[in-house]
C-alpha beads as a LAMMPS data file, in Angstrom:
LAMMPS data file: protein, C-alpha beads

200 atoms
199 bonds

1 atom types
1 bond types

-500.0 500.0 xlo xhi
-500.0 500.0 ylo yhi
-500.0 500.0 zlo zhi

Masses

1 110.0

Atoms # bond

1 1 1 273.337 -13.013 246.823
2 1 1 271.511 -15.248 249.325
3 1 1 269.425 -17.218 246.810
4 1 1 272.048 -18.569 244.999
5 1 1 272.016 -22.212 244.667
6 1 1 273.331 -24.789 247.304
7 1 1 275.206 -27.903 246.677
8 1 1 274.931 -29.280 250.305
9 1 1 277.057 -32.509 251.179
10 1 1 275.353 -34.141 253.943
11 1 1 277.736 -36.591 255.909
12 1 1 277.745 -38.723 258.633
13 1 1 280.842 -39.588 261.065
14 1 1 279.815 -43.138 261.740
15 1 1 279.927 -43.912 257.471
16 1 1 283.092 -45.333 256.172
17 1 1 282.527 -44.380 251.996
18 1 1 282.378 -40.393 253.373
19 1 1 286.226 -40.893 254.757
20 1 1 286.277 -41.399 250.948
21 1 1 284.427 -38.894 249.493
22 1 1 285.331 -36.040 251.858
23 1 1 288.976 -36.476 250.373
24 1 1 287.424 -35.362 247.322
25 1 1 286.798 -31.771 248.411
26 1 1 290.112 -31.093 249.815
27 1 1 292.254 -29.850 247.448
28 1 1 296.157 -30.977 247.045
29 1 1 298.685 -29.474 245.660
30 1 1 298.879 -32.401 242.383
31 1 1 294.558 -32.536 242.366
32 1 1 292.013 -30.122 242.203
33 1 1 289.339 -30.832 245.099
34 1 1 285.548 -31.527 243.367
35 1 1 284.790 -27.981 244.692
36 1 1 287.708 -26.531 242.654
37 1 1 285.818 -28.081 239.781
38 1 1 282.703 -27.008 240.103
39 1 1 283.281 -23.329 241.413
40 1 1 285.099 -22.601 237.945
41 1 1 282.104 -24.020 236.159
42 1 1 279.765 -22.275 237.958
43 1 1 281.571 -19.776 240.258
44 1 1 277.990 -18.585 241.777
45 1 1 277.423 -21.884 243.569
46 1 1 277.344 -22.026 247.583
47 1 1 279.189 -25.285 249.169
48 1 1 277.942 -26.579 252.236
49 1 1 278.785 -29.831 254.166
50 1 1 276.543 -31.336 257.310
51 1 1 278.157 -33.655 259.398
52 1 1 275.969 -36.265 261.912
53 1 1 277.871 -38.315 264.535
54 1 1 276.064 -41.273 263.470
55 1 1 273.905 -42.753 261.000
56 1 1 270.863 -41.499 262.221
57 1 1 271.406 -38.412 260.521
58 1 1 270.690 -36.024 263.455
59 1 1 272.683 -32.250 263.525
60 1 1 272.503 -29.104 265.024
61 1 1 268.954 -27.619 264.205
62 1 1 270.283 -24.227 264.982
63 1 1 272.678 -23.875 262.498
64 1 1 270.734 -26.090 259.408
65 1 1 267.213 -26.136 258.948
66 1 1 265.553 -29.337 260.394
67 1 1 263.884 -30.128 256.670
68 1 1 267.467 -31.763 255.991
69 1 1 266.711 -34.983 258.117
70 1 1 264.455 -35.943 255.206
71 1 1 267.729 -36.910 253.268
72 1 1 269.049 -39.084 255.711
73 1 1 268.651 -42.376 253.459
74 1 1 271.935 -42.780 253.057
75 1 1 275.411 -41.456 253.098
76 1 1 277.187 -39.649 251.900
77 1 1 274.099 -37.895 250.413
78 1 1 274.577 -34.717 248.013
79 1 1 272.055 -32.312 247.016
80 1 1 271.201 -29.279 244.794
81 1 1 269.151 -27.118 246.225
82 1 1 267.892 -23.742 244.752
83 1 1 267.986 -20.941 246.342
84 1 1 265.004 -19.619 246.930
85 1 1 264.184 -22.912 248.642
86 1 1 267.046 -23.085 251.016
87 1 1 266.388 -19.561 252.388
88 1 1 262.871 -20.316 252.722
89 1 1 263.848 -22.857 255.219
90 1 1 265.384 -20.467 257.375
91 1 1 262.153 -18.086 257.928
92 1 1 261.528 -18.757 261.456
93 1 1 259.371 -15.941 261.945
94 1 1 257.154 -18.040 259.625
95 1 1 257.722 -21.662 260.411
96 1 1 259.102 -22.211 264.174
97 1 1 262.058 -24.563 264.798
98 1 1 263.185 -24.457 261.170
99 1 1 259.874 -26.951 260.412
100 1 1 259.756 -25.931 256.302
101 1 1 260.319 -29.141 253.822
102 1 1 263.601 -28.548 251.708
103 1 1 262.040 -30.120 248.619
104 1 1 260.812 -27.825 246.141
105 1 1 263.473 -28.468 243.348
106 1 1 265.815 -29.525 244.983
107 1 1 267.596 -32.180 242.959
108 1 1 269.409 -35.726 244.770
109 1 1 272.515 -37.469 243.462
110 1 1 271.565 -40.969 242.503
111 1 1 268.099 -40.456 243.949
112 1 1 264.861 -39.448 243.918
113 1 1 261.137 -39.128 245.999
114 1 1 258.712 -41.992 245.816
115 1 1 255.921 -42.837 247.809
116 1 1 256.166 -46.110 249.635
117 1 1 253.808 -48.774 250.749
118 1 1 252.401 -46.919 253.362
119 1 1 251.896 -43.611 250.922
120 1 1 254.719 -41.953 252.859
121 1 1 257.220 -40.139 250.756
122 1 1 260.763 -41.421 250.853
123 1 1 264.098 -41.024 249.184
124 1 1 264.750 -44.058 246.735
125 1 1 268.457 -44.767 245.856
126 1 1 268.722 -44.901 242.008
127 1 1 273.046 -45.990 241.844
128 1 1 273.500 -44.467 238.594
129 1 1 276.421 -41.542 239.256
130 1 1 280.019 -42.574 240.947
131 1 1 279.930 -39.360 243.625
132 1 1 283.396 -40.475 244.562
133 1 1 284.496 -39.741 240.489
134 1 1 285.013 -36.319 239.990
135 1 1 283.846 -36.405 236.213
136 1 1 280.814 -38.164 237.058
137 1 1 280.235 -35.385 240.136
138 1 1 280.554 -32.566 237.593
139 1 1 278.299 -34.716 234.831
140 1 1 275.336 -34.806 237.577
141 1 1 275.570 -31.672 238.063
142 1 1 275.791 -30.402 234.816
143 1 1 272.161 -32.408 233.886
144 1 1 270.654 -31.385 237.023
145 1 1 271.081 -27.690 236.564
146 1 1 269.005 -27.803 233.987
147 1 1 266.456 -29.209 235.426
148 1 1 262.861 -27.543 234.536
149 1 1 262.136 -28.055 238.527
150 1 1 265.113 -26.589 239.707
151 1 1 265.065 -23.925 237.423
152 1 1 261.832 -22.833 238.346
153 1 1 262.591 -23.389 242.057
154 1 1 265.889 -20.958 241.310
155 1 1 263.320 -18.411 239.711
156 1 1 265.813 -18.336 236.637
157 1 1 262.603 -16.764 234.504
158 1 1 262.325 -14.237 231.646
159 1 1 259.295 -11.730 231.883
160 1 1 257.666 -13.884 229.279
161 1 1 257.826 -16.845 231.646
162 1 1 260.253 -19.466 229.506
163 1 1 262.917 -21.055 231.194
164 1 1 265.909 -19.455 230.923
165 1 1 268.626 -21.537 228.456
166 1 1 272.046 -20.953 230.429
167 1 1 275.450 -20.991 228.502
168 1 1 278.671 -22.271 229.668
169 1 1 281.249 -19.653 230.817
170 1 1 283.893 -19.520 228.523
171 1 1 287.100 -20.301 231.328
172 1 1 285.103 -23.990 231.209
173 1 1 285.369 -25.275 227.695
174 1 1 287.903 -27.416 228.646
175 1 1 286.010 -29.321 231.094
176 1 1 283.082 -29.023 229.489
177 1 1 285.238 -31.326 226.522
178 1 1 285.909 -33.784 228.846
179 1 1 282.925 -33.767 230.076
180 1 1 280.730 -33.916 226.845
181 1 1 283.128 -37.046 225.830
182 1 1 282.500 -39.277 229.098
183 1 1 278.975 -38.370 228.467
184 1 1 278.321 -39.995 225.346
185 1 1 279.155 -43.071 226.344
186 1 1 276.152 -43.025 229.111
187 1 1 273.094 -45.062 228.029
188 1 1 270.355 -43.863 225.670
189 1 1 268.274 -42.865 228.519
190 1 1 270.520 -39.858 230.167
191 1 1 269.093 -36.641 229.931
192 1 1 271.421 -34.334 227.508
193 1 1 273.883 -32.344 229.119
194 1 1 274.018 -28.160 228.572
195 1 1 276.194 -26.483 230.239
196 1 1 275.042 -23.933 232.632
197 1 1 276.004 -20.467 233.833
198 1 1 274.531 -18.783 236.869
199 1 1 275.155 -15.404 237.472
200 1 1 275.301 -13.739 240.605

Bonds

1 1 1 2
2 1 2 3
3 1 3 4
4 1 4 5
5 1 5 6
6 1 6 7
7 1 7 8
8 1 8 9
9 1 9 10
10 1 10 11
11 1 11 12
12 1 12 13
13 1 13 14
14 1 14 15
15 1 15 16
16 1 16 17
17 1 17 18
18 1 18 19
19 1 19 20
20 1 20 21
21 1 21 22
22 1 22 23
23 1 23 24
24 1 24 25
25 1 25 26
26 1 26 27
27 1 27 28
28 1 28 29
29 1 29 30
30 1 30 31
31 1 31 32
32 1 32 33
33 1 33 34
34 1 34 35
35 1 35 36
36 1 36 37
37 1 37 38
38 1 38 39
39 1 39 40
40 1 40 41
41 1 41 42
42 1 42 43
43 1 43 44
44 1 44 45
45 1 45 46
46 1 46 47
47 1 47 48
48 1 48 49
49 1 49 50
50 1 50 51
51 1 51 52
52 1 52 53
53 1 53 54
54 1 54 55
55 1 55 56
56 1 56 57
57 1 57 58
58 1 58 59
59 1 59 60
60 1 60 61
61 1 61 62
62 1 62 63
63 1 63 64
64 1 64 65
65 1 65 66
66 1 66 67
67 1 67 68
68 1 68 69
69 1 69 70
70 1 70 71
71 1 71 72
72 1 72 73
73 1 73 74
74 1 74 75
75 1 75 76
76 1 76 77
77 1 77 78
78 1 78 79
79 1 79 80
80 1 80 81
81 1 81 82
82 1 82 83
83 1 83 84
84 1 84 85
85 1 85 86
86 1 86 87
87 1 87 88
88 1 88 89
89 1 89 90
90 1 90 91
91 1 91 92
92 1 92 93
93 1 93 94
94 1 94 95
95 1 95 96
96 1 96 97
97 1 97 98
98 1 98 99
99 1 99 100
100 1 100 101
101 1 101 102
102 1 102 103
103 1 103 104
104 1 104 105
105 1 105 106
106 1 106 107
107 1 107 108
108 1 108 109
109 1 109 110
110 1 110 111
111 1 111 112
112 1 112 113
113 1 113 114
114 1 114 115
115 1 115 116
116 1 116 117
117 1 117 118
118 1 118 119
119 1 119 120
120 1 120 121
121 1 121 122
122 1 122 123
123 1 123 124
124 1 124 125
125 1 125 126
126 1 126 127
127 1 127 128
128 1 128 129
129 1 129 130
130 1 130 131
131 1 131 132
132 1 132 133
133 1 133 134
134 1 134 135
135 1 135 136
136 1 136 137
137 1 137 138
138 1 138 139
139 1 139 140
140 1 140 141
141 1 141 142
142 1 142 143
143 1 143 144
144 1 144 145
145 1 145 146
146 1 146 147
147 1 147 148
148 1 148 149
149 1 149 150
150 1 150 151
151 1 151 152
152 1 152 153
153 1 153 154
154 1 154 155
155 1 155 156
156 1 156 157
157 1 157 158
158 1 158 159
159 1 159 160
160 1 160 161
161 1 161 162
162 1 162 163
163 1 163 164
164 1 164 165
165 1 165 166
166 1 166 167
167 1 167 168
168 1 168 169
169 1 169 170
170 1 170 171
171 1 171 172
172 1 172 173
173 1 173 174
174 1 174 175
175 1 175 176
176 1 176 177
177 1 177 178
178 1 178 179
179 1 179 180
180 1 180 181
181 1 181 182
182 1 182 183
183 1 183 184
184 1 184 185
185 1 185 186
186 1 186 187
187 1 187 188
188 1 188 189
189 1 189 190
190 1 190 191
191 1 191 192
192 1 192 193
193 1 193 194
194 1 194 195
195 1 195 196
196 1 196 197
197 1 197 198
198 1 198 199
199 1 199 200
């Protein structure tokens, strides 16, 4: 299904810490890549990665939607995007040149959109998550997919309107362990973590 959700790495050549992370998603025969992780977690998520040349952030417009430069704060940058929202982006009979916003749920790693000074919107960098610790990938994701924006970005409705409650799948109880146990020893102020299941 096209609207399923997006976890979009967006990288840049010229940035030393993503030679570090992008070891992280390939996968060796001793260590499961982060993507191994995740897809048995939630096997209906889409991967992406976006590569610039330099730090300015700049990519082929032809083959990603131009909204994407909004995220180019910092690097590497990861992202959650619904669905719905990604796809929306890519409606150039509606919006020319790929010219939609990607920000309708869509959830940042260690970040989030503030309005500066000026009243312009702009990523802020919260540090809170280690993206280049596997655990705490999977933990940020975990919290973010249940997200009441992103979930009502993704659509993920009844007929009644209430948020859907997701379960985990039953192959990730194992992780899900592991995960619960690093969790509880985040501070007071973390969101709790339930385990979600989307289905395709």
């Amino acid at each position: 299904m096209t609207d399923r959700p997006v976890v979009l790495f967006y990288l840049s050549k010229a940035c030393g810490h993503c030679d570090n992370f992008m070891k992280l998603l390939k996968t060796t025969n001793s260590d499961p890549s982060i993507i191994d992780m995740v897809a048995e977690i939630y096997p209906a998520l889409r991967f992406l990665s976006v590569t610039s040349n330099d730090m300015s952030g700049v990519f082929d417009e032809t083959v990603v939607p131009r909204g994407l430069l909004a995220y180019h704060a910092w690097f590497p940058m990861v992202l959650l995007i619904p669905g719905p929202t990604w796809q929306k982006a890519f409606n150039t009979d509606e919006t020319p040149n790929h010219q939609v916003e990607i920000k309708t749920g869509v959830q940042i790693m260690n970040g989030k959109w503030k309005f500066n000074h000026s009243g312009i919107q702009v990523v802020e960098h919260i540090p809170y998550y280690n993206p280049n610790n596997k655990l705490d990938f999977v933990l940020w994701l975990k919290t973010v997919m249940n997200n009441y924006d992103f979930l009502a970005a993704q659509n993920l409705t009844n007929p009644l309107g209430k948020l859907v409650e997701y379960q985990p799948s039953p192959q990730a109880t194992s992780s899900q362990n592991t995960i619960s146990e690093r969790s509880a020893k985040r501070n007071r102020d973390v969101v709790a973590v339930t385990s979600v299941s989307v289905e395709t």
